[in-house]
Backbone as a chain_set.jsonl record, in Angstrom:
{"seq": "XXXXXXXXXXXXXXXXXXXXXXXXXXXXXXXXXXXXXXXXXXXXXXXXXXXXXXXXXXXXXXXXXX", "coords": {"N": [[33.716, 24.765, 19.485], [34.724, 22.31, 19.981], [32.181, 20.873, 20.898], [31.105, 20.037, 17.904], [33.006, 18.299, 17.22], [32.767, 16.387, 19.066], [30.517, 15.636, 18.288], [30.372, 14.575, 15.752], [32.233, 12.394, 16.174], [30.815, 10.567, 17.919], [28.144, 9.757, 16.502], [28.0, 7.858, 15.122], [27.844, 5.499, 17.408], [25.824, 6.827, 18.659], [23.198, 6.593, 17.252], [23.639, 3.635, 16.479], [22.549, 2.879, 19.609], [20.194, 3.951, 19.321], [18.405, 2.767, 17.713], [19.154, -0.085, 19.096], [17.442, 0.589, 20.804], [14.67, 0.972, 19.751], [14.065, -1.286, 18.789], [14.161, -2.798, 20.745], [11.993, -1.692, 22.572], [9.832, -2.215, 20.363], [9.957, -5.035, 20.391], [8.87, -5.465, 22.64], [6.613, -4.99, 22.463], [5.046, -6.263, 21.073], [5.589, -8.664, 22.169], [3.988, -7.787, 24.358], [1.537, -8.191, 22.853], [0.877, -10.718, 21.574], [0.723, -12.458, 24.091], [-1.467, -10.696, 25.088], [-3.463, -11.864, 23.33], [-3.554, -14.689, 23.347], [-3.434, -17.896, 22.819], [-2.303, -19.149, 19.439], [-4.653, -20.051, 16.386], [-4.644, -22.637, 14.838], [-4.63, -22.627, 11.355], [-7.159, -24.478, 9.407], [-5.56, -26.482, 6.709], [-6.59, -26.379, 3.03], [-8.479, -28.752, 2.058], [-7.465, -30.773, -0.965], [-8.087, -31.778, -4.231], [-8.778, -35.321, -5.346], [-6.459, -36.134, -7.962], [-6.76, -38.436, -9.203], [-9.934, -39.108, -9.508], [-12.512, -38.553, -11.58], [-14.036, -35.194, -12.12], [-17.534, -34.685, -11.346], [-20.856, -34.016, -12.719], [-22.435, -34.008, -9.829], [-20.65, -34.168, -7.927], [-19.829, -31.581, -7.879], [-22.29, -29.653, -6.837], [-23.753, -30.699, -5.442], [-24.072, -29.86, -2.228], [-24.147, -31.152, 0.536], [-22.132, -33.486, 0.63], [-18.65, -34.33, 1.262]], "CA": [[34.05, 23.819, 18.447], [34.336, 20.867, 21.053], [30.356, 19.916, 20.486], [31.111, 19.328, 17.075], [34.098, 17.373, 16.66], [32.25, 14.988, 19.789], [29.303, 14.959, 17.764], [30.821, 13.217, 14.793], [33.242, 11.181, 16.636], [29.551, 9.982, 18.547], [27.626, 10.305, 15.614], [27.697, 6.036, 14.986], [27.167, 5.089, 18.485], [24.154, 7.206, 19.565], [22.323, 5.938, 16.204], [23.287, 2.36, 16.969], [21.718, 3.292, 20.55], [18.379, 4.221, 18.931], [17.983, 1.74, 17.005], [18.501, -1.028, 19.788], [16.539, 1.275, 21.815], [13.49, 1.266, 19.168], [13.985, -2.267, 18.517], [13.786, -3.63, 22.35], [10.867, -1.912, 22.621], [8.646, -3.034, 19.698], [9.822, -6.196, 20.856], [8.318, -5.353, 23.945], [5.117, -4.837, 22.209], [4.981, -7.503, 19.951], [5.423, -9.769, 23.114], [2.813, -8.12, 25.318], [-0.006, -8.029, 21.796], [0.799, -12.369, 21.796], [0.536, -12.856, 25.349], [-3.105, -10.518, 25.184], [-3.896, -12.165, 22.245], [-3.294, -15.966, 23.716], [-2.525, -19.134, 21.773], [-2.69, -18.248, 17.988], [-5.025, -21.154, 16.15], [-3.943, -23.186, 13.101], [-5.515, -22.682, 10.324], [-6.859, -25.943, 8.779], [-5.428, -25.929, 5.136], [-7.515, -26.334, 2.277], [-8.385, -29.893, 0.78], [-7.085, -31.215, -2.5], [-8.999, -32.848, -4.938], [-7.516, -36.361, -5.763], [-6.071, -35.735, -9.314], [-7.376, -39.887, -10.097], [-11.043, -39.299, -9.552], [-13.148, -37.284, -12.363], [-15.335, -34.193, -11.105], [-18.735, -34.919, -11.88], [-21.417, -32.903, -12.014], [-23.063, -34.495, -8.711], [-19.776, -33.517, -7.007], [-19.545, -30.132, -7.743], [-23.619, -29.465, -6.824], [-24.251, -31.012, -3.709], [-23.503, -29.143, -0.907], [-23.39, -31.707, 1.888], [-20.942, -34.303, 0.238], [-17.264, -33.845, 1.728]], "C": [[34.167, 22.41, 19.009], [33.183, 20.339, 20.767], [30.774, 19.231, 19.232], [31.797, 18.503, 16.863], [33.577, 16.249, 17.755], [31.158, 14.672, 19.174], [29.009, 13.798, 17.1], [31.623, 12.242, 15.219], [31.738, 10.201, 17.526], [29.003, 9.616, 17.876], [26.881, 8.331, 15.756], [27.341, 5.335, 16.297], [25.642, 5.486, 19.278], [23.033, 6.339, 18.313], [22.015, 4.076, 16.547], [22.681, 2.138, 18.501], [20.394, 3.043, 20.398], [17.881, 3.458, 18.948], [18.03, 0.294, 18.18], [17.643, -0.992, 20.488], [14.754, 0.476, 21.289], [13.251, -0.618, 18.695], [13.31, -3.39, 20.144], [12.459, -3.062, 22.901], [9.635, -1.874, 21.749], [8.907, -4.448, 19.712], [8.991, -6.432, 21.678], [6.851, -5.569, 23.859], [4.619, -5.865, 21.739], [4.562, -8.654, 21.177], [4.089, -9.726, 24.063], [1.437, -8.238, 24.237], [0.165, -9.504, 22.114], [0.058, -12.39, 22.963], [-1.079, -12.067, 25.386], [-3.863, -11.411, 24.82], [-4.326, -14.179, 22.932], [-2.845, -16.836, 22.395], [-3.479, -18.643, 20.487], [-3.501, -19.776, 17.317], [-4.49, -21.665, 14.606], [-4.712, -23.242, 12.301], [-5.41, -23.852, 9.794], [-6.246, -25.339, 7.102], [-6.6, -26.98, 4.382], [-7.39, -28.081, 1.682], [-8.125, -30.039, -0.369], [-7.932, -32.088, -3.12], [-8.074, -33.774, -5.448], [-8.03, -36.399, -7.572], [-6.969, -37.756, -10.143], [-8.559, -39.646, -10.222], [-11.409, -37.973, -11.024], [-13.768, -36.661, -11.452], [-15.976, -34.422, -12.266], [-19.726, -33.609, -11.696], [-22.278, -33.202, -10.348], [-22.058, -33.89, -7.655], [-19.849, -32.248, -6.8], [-21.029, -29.383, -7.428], [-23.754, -29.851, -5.591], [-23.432, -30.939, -2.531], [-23.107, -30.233, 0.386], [-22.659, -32.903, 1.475], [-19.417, -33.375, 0.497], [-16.129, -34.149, 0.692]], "O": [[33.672, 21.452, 18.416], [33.2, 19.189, 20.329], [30.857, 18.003, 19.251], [31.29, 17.632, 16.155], [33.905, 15.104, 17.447], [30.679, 13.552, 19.354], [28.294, 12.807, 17.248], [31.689, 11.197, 14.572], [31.933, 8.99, 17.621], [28.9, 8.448, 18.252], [25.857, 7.831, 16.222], [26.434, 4.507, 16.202], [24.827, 4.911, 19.998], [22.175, 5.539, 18.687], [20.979, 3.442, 16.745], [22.249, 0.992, 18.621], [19.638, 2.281, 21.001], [17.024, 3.11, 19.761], [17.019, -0.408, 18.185], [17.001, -1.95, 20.918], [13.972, -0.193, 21.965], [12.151, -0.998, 18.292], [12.45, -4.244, 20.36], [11.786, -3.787, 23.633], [8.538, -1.567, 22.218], [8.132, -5.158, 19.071], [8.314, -7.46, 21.643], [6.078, -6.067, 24.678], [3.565, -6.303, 22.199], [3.539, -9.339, 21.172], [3.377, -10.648, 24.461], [0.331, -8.37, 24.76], [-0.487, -9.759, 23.126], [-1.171, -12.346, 22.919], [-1.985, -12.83, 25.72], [-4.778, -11.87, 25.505], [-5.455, -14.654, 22.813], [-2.191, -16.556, 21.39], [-4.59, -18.123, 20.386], [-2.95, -20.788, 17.75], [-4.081, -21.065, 13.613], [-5.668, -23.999, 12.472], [-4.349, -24.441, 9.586], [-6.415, -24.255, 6.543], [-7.232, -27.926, 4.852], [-6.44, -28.531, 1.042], [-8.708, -29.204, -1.061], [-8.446, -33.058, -2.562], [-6.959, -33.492, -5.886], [-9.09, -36.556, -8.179], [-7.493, -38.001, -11.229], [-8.803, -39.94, -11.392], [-10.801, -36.944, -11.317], [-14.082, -37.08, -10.338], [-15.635, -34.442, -13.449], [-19.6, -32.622, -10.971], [-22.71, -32.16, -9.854], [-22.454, -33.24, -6.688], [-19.927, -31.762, -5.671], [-20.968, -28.234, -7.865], [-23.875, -29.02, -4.691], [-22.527, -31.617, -2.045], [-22.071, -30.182, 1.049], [-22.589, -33.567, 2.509], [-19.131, -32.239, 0.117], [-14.968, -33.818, 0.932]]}, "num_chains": 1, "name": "protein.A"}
């Protein structure tokens, strides 16, 4: 009867155990996938159309105008 009554009196510490356990190492992982991976790039964001100008149809048609 000893096992059990240390089980539950344990019960909250081995769990919180695990869990830093399982946490420190998908940290672990996380850190060595970056570091494979190298510097992460910035995505440009997307242009806005300025709300003063109309869209024409010339704008919206020709491909090499920026």
């Amino acid at each position: 009867m000893g096992i059990h009554y240390d089980y539950k009196s344990t019960k909250g510490n081995k769990l919180m155990e695990k869990q830093a356990k399982r946490e420190k190492k998908l940290a672990e992982k996380k850190a060595k996938r970056l570091a494979k991976e190298g510097p992460k790039e910035v995505e440009a964001t997307p242009k806005t159309l300025d709300t003063s100008k109309p869209i024409t149809l010339d704008f919206l048609t020709n491909p090499d105008k920026e």
